[in-house]
N, CA, C and O atoms as a GROMACS GRO file, in nm:
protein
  460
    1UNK      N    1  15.145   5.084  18.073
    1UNK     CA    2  15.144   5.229  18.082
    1UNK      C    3  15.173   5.292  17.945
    1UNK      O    4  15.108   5.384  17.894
    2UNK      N    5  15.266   5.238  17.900
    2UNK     CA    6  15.284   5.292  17.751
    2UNK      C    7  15.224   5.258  17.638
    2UNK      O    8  15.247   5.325  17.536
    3UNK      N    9  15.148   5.164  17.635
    3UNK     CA   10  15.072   5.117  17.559
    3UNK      C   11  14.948   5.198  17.601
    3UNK      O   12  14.934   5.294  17.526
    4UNK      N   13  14.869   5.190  17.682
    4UNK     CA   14  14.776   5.301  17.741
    4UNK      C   15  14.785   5.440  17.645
    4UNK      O   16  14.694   5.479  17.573
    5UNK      N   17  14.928   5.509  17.664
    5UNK     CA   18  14.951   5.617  17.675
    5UNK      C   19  14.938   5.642  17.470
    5UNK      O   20  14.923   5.757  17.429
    6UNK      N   21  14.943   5.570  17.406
    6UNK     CA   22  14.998   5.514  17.279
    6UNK      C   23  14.841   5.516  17.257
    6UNK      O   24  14.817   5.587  17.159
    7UNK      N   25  14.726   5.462  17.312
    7UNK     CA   26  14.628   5.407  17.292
    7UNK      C   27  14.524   5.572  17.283
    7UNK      O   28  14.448   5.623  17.201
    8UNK      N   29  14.569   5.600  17.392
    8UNK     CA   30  14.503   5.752  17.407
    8UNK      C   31  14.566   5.869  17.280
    8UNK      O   32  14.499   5.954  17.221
    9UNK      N   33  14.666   5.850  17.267
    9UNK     CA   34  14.742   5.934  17.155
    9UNK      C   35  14.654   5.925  17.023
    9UNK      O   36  14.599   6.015  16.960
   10UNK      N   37  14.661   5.773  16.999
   10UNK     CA   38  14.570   5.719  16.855
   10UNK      C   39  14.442   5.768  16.846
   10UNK      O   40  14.393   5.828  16.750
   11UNK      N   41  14.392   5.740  16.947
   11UNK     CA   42  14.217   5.796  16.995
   11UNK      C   43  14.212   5.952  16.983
   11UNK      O   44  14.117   6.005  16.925
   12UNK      N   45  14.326   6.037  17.044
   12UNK     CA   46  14.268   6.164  17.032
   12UNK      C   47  14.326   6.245  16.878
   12UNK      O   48  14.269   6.348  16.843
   13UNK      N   49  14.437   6.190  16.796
   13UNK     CA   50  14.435   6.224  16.665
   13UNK      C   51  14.326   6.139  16.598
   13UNK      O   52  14.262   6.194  16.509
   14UNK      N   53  14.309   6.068  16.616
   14UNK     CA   54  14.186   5.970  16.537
   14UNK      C   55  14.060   6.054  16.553
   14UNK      O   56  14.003   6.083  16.448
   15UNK      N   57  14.019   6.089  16.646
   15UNK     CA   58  13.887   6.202  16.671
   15UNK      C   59  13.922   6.356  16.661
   15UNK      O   60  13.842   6.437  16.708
   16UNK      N   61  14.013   6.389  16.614
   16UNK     CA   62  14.044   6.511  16.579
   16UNK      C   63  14.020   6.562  16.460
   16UNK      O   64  13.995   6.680  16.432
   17UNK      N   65  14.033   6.433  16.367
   17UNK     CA   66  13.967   6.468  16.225
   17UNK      C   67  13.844   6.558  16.205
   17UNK      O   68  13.847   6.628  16.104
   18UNK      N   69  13.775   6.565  16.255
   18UNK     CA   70  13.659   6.650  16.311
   18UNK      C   71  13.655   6.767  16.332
   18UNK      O   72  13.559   6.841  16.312
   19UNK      N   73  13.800   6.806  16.393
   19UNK     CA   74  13.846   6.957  16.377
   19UNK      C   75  13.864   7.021  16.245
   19UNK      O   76  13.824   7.134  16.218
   20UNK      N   77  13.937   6.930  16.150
   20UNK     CA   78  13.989   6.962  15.992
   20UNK      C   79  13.819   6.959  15.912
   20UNK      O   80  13.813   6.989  15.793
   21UNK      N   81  13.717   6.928  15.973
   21UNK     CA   82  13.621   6.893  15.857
   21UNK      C   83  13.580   7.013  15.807
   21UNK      O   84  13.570   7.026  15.685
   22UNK      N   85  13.544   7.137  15.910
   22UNK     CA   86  13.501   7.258  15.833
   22UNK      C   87  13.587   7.330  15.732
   22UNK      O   88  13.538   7.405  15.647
   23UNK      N   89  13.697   7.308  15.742
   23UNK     CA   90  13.834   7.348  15.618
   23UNK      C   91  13.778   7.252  15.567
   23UNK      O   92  13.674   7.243  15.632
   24UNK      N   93  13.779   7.172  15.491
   24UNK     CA   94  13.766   7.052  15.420
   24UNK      C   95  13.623   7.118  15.341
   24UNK      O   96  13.607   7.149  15.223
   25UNK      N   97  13.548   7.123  15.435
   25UNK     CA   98  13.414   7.210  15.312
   25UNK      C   99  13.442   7.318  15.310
   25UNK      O  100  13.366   7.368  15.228
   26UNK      N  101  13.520   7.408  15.357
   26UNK     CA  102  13.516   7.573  15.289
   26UNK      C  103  13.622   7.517  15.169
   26UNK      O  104  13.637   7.604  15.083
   27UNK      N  105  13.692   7.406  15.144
   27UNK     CA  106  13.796   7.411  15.040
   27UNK      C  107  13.743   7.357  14.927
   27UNK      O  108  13.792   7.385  14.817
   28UNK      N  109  13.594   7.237  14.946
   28UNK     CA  110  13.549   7.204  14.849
   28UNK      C  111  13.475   7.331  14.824
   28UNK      O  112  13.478   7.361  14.705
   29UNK      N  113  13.407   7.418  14.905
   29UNK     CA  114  13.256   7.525  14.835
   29UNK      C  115  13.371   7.608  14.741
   29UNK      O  116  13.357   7.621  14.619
   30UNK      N  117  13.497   7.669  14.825
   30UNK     CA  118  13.576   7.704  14.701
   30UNK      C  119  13.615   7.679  14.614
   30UNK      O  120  13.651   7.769  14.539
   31UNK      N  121  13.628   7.568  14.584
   31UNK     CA  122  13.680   7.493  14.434
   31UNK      C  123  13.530   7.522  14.343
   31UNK      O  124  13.524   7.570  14.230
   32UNK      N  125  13.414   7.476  14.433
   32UNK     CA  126  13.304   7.488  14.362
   32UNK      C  127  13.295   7.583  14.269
   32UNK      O  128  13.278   7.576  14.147
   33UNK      N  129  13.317   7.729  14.390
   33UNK     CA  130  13.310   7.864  14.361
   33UNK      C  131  13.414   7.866  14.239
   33UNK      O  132  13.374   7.908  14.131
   34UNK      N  133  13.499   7.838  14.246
   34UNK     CA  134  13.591   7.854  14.165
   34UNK      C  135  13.590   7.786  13.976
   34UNK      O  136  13.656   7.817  13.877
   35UNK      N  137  13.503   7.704  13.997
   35UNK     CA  138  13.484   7.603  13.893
   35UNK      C  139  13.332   7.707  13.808
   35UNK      O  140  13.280   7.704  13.696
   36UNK      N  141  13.315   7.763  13.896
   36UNK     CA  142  13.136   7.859  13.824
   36UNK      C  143  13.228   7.962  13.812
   36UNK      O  144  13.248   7.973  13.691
   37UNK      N  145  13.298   8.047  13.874
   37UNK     CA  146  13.354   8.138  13.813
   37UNK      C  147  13.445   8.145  13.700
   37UNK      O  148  13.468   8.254  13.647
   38UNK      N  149  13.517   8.002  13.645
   38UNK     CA  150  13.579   8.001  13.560
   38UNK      C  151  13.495   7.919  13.451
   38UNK      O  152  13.551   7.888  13.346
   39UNK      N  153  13.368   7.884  13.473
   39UNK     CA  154  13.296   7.875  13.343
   39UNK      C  155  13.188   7.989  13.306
   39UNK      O  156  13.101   7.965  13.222
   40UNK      N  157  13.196   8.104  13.365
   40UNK     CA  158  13.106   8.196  13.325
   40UNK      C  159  13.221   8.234  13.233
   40UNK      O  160  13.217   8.240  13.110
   41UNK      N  161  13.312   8.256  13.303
   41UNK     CA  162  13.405   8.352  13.246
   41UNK      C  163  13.512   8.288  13.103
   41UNK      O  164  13.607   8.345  13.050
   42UNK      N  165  13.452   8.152  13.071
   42UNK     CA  166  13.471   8.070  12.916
   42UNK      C  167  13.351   8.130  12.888
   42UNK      O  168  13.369   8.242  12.839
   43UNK      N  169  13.258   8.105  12.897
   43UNK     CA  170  13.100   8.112  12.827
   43UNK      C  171  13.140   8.292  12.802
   43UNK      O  172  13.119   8.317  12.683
   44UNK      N  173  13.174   8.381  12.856
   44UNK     CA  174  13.176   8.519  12.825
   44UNK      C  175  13.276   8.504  12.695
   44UNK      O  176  13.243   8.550  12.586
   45UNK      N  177  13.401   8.436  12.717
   45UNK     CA  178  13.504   8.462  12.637
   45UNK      C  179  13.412   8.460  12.462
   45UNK      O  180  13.387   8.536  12.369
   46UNK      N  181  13.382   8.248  12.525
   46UNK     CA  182  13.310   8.196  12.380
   46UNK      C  183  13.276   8.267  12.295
   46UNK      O  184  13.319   8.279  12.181
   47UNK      N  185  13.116   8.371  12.398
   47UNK     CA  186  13.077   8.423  12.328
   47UNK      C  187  13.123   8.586  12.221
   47UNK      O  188  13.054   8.646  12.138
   48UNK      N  189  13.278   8.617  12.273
   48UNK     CA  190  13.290   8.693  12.264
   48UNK      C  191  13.387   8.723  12.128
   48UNK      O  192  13.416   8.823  12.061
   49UNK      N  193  13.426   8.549  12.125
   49UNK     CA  194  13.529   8.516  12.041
   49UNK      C  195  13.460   8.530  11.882
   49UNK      O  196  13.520   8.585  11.789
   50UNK      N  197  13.325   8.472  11.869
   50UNK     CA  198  13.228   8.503  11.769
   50UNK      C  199  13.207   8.617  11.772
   50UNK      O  200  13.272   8.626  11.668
   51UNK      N  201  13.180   8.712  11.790
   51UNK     CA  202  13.177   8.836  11.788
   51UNK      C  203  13.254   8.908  11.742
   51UNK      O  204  13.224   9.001  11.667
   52UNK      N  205  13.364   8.878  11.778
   52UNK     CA  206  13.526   8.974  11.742
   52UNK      C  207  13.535   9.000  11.572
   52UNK      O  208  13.493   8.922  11.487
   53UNK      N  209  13.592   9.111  11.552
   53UNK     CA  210  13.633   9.170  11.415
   53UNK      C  211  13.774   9.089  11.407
   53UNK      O  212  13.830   9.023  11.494
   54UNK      N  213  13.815   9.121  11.255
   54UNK     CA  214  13.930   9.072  11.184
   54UNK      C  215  14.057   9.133  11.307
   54UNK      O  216  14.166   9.085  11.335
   55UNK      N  217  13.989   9.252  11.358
   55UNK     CA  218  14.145   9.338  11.434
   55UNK      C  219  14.176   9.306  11.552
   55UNK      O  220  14.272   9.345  11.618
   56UNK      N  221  14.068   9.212  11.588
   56UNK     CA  222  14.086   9.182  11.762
   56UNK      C  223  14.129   9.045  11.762
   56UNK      O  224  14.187   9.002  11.861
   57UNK      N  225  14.105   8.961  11.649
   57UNK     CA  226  14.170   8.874  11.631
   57UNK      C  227  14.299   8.844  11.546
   57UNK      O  228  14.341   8.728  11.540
   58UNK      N  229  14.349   8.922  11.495
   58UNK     CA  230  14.509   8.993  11.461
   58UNK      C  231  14.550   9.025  11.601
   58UNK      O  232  14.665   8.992  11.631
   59UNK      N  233  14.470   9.088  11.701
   59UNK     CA  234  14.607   9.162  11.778
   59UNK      C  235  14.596   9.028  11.914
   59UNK      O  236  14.691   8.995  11.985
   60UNK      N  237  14.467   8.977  11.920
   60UNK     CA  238  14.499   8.858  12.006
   60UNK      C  239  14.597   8.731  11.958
   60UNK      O  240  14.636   8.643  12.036
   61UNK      N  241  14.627   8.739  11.818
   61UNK     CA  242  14.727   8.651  11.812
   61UNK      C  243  14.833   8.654  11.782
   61UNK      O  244  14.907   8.558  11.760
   62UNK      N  245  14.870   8.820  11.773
   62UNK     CA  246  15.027   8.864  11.790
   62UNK      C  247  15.053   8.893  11.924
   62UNK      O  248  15.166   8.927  11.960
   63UNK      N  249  14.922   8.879  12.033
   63UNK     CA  250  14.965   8.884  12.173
   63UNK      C  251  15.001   8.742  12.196
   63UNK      O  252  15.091   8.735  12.279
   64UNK      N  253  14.966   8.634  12.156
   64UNK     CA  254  15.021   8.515  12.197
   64UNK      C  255  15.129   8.463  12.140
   64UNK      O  256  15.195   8.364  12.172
   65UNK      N  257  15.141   8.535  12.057
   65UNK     CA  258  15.270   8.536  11.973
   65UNK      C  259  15.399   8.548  12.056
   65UNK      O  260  15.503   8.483  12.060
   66UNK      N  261  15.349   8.669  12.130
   66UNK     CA  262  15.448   8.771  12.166
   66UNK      C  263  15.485   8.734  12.314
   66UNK      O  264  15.595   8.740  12.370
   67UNK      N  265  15.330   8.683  12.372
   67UNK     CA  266  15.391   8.609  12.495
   67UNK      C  267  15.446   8.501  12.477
   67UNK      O  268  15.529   8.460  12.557
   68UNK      N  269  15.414   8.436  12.375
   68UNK     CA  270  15.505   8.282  12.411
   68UNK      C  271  15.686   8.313  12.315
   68UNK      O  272  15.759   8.224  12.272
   69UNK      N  273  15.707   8.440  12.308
   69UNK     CA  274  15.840   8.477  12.253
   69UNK      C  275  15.867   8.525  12.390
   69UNK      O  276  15.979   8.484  12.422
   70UNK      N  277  15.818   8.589  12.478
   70UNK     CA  278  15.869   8.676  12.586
   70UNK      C  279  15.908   8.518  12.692
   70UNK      O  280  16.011   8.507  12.759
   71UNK      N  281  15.833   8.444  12.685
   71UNK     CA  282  15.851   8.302  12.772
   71UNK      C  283  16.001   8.235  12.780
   71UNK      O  284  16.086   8.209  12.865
   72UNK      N  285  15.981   8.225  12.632
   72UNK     CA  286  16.130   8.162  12.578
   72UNK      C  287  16.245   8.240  12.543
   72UNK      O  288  16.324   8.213  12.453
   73UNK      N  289  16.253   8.385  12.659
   73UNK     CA  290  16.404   8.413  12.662
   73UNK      C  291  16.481   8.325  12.700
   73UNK      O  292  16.468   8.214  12.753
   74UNK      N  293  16.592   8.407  12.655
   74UNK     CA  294  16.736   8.269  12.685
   74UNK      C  295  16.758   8.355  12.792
   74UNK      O  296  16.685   8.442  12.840
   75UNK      N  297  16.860   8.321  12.818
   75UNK     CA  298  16.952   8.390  12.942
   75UNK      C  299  17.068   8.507  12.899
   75UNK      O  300  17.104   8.613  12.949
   76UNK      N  301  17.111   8.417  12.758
   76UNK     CA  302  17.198   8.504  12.726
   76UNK      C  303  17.130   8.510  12.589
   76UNK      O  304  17.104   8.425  12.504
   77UNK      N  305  17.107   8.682  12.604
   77UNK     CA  306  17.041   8.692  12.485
   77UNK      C  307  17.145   8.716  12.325
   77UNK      O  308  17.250   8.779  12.335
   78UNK      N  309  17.124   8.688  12.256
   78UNK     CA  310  17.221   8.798  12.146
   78UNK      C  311  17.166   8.947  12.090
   78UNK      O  312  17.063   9.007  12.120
   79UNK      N  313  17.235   8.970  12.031
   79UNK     CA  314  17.176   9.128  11.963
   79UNK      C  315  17.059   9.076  11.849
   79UNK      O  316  16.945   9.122  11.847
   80UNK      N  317  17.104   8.984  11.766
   80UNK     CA  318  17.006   8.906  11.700
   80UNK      C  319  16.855   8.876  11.760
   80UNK      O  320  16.759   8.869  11.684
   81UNK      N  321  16.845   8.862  11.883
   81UNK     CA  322  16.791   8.785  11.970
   81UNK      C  323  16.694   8.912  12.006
   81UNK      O  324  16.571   8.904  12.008
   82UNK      N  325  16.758   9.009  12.029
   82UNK     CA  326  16.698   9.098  12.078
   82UNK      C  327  16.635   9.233  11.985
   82UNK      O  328  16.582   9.338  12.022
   83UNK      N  329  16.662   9.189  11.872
   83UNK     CA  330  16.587   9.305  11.780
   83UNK      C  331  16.526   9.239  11.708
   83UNK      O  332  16.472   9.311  11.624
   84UNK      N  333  16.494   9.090  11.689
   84UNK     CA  334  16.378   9.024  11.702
   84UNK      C  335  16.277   9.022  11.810
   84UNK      O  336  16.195   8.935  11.780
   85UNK      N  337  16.252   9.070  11.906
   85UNK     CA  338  16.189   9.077  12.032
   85UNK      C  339  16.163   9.177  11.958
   85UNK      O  340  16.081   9.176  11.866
   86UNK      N  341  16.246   9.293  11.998
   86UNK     CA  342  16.220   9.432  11.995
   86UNK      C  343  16.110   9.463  11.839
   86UNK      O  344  16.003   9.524  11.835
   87UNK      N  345  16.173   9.408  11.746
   87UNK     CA  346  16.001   9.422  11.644
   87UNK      C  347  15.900   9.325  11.643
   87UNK      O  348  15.822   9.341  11.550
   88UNK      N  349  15.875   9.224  11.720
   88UNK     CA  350  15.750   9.202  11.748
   88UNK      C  351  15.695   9.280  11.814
   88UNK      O  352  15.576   9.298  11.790
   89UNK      N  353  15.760   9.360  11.926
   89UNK     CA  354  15.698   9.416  12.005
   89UNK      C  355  15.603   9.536  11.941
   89UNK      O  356  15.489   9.580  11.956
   90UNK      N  357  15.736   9.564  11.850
   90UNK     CA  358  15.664   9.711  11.723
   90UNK      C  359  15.590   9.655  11.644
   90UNK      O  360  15.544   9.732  11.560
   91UNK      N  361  15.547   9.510  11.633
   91UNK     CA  362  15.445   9.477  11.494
   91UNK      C  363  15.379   9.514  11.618
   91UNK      O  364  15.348   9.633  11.630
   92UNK      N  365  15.339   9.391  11.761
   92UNK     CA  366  15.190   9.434  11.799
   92UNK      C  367  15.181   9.528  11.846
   92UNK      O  368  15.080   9.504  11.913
   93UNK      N  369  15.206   9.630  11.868
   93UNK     CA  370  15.215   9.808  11.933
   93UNK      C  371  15.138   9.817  11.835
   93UNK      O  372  15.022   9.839  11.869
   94UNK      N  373  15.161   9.804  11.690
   94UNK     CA  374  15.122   9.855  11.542
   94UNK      C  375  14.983   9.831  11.520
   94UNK      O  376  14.915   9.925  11.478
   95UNK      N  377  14.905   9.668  11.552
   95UNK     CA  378  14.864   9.614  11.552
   95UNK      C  379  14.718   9.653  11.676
   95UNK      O  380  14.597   9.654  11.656
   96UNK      N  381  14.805   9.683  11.811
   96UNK     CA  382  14.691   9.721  11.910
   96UNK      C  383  14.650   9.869  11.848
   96UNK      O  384  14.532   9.892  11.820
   97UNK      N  385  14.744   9.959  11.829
   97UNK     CA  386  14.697  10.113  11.735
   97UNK      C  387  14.639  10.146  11.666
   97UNK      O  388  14.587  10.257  11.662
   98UNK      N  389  14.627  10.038  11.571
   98UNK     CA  390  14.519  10.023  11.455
   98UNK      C  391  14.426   9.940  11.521
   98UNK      O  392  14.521   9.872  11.562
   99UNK      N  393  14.357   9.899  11.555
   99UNK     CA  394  14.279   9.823  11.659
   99UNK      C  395  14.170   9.958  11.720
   99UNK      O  396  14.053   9.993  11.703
  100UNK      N  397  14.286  10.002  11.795
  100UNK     CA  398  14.239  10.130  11.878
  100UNK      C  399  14.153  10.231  11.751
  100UNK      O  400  14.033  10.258  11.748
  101UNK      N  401  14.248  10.267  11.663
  101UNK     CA  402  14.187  10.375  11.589
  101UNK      C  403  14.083  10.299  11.499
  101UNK      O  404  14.032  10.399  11.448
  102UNK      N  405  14.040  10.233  11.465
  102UNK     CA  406  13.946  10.154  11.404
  102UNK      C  407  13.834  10.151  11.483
  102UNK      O  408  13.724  10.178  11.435
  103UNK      N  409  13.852  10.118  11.617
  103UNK     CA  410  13.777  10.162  11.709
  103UNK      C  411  13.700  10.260  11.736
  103UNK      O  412  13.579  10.254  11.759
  104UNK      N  413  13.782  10.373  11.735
  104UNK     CA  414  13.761  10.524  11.735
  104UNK      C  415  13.682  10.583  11.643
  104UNK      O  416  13.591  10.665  11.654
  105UNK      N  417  13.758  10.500  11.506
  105UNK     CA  418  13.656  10.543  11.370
  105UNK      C  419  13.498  10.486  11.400
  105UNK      O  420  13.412  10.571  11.378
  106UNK      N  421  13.452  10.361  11.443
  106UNK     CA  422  13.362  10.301  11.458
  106UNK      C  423  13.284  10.428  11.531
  106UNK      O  424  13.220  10.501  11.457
  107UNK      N  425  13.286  10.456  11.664
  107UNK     CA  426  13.233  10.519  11.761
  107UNK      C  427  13.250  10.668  11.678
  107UNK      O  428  13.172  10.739  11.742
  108UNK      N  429  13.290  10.725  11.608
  108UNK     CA  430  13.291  10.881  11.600
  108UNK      C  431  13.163  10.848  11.455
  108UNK      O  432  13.070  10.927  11.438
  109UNK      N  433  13.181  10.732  11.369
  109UNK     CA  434  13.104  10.739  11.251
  109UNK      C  435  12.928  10.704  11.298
  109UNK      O  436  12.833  10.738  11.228
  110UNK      N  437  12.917  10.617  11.456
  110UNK     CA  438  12.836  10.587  11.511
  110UNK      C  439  12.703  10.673  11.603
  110UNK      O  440  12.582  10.660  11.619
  111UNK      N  441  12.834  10.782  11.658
  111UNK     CA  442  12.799  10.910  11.699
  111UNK      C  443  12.775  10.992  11.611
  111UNK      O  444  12.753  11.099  11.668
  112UNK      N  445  12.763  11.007  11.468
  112UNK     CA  446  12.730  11.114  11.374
  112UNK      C  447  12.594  11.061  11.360
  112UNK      O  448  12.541  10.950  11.365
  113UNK      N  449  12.546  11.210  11.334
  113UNK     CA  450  12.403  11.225  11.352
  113UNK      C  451  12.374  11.213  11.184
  113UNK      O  452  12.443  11.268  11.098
  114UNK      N  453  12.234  11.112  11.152
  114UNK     CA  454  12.230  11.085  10.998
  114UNK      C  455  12.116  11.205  10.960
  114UNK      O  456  12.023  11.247  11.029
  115UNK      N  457  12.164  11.247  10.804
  115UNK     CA  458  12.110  11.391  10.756
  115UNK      C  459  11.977  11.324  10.701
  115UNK      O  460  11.890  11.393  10.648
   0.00000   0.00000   0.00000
């Protein structure tokens, strides 16, 4: 009887696998999905990285700068500690501003009408 009962148990998780299979392909088509969406979106960067001026690549690497300083807070900060933070933060502020207005200059000298 218990062996029976043991026998039927095995058999109906053993054929149940069958239930899990459609998760099993919506999790691979998503990875799929997921694997094309994160190589368009390198191939956009790539191409975008060639492209970039001297200012977008200054302020993208006082942003990584700045995040991998914001990462490695301590816990206990010092005052030292913290007005070093506090002017990176003011170099790249400085850094995205001039960025911006360089920008601005581009598009207003772009928009002038030639005599």
């Amino acid at each position: 009887m218990l062996k029976k009962a043991e026998q039927r148990l095995e058999k109906t998780i053993f054929n149940s696998r069958w239930l899990l299979a459609p998760f099993y392909l919506g999790l691979v088509l998503g990875i799929i999905l997921l694997f094309i969406k994160f190589f368009q979106e390198l191939w956009h960067m790539t191409t975008h990285v060639f492209s970039a001026s001297e200012a977008d690549v200054i302020v993208a690497i006082s942003a990584i700068d700045l995040l991998k300083s914001f990462m490695d807070i301590p816990k206990e900060m010092s005052e030292g500690d913290a007005d070093r933070l506090m002017w990176k933060v003011i170099i790249h502020m400085t850094f995205v501003l001039s960025g911006l207005l360089f920008a601005l200059m581009d598009k207003i000298v772009g928009d002038t009408k030639k005599h």
